[in-house]
C-alpha positions in Angstrom: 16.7 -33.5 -1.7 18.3 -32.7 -5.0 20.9 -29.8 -5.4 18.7 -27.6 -7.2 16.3 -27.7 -4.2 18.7 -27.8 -1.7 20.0 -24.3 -3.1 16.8 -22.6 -3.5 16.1 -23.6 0.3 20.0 -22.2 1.4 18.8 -18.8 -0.4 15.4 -18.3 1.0 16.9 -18.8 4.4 19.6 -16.1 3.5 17.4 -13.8 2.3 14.7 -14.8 5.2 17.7 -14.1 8.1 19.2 -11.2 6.5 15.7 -9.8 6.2 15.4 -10.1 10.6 18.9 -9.0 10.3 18.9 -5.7 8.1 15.8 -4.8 9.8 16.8 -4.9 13.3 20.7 -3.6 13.3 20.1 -2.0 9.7 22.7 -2.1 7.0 26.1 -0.9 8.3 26.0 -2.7 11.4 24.9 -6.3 9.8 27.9 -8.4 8.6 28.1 -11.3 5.9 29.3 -13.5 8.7 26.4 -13.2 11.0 23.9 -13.7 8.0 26.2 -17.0 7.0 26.6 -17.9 10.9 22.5 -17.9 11.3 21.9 -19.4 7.9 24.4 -22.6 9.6 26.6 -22.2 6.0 29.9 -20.9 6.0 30.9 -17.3 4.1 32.1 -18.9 1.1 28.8 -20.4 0.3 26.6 -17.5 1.1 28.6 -15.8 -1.6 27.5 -18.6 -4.0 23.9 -16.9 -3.6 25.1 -13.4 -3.6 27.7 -11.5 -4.9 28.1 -9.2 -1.9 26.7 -7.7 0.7 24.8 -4.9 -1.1 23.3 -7.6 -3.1 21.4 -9.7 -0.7 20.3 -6.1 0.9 19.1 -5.3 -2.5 17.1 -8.7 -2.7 15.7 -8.4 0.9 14.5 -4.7 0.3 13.0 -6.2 -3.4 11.3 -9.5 -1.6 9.7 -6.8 1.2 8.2 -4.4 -1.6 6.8 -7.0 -4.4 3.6 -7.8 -2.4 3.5 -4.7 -1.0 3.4 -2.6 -3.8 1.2 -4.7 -5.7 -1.4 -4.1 -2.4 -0.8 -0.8 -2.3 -1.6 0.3 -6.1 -5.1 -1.8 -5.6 -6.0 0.3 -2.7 -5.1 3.3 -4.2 -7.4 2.8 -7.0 -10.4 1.6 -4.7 -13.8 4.1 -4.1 -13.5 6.7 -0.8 -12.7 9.9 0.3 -8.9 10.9 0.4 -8.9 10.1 4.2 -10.4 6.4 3.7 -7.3 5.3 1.8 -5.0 6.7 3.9 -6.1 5.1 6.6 -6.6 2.0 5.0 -2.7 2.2 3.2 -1.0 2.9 6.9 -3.3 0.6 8.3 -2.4 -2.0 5.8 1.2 -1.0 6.4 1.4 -0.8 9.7 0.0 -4.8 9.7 2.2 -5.9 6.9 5.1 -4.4 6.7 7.8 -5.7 8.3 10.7 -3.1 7.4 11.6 -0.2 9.2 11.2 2.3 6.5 13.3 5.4 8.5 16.0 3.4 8.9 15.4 1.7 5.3 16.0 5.2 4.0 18.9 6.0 5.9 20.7 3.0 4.9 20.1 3.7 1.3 21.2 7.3 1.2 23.9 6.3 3.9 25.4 2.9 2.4 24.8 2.4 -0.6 26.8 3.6 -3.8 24.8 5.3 -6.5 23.3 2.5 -8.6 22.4 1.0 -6.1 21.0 3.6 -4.6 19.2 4.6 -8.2 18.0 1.3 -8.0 16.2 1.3 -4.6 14.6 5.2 -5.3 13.3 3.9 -8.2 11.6 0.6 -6.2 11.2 3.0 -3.9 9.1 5.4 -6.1 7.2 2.4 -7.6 6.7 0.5 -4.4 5.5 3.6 -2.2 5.6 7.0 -3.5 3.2 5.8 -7.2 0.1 4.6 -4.9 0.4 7.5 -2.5 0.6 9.7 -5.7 -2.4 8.1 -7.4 -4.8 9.3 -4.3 -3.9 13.3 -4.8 -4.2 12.8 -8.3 -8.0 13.1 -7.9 -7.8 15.8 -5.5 -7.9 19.5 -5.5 -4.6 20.2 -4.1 -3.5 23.0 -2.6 -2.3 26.1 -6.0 1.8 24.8 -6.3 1.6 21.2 -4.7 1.7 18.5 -7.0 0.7 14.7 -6.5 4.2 14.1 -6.2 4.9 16.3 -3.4 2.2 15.4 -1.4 2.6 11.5 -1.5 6.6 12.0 -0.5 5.0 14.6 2.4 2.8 11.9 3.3 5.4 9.1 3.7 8.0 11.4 5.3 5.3 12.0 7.8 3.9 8.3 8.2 7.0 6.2 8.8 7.4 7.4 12.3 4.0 5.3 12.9 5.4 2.1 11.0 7.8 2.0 14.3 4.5 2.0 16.7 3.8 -1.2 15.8 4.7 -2.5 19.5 1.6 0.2 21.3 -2.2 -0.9 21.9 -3.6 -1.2 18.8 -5.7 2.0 20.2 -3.3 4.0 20.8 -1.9 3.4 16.7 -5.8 3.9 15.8 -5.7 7.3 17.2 -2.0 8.0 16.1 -3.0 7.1 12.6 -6.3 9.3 12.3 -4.8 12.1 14.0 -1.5 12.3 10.9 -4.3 11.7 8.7 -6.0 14.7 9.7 -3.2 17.1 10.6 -1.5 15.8 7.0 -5.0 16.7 4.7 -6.3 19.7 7.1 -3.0 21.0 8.5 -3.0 22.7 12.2 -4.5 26.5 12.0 
């Protein structure tokens, strides 16, 4: 294998390992050396790949949203009621998405400094927030609510079910359509 492919494998695996790493102990508690220990390279050469620690987080949370968002912004724009694409965005989520969002979110407005955090609201906004938006944009919302405000209503509300992943898949089928419901018709 020449060096050119040899590198390109070393990073996938980084990014691939951090990506099981970040997402299961989070940010703070993941260190360089258990991402380089995993990856069998030593510190020195993970830091051929990436700069620093923020960086490979920053390339994990970008490889996790690409195909994601792209999904996302299709569905938004398909035919049904508000409901149907709600469902069928958590669903898709829920089945996809391997990230903790919660602790995602945390992390960036925890660890982060500020362009990096300016970076990840605005892949955030692009990635989540813009598809959710594009639903309510063809509804009659509520006199004072915008698009806006309802899609960051909706994902404050949802990512509680993107950590039910591990219940009968009946049990996350109710969960779902009952936020749905509660979310777009409220409780009185």
């Amino acid at each position: 294998m020449d060096r050119k492919a040899e590198w390109k494998l070393t990073h996938e695996k980084i990014l691939t390992v951090a990506t099981d790493l970040f997402m299961k102990n989070g940010f703070k508690a993941t260190s360089t050396r258990e991402i380089a220990k995993q990856c069998g390279i030593t510190q020195p050469n993970l830091y051929h790949h990436f700069k620093n620690k923020v960086t490979i987080y920053l390339a994990v949370i970008e490889t996790l949203t690409s195909s994601v968002s792209q999904t996302l912004q299709e569905m938004a724009a398909e035919k049904g009621t508000a409901q149907e694409l709600l469902s069928r965005m958590i669903h898709f989520l829920l089945a996809t998405h391997p990230a903790n969002l919660t602790m995602m979110i945390h992390d960036i407005n925890n660890e982060l400094d500020e362009k990096a955090k300016m970076d990840m609201f605005t892949l955030f906004q692009q990635t989540y927030s813009r598809p959710f938006q594009l639903i309510f944009e063809n509804e009659s919302l509520r006199s004072g609510v915008t698009a806006a405000q309802a899609a960051s209503f909706v994902l404050t509300n949802i990512s509680y079910l993107l950590n039910m992943k591990e219940l009968p898949q009946e049990t996350v089928n109710k969960q779902v359509e009952l936020t749905i419901d509660l979310l777009l018709h409220g409780i009185m």
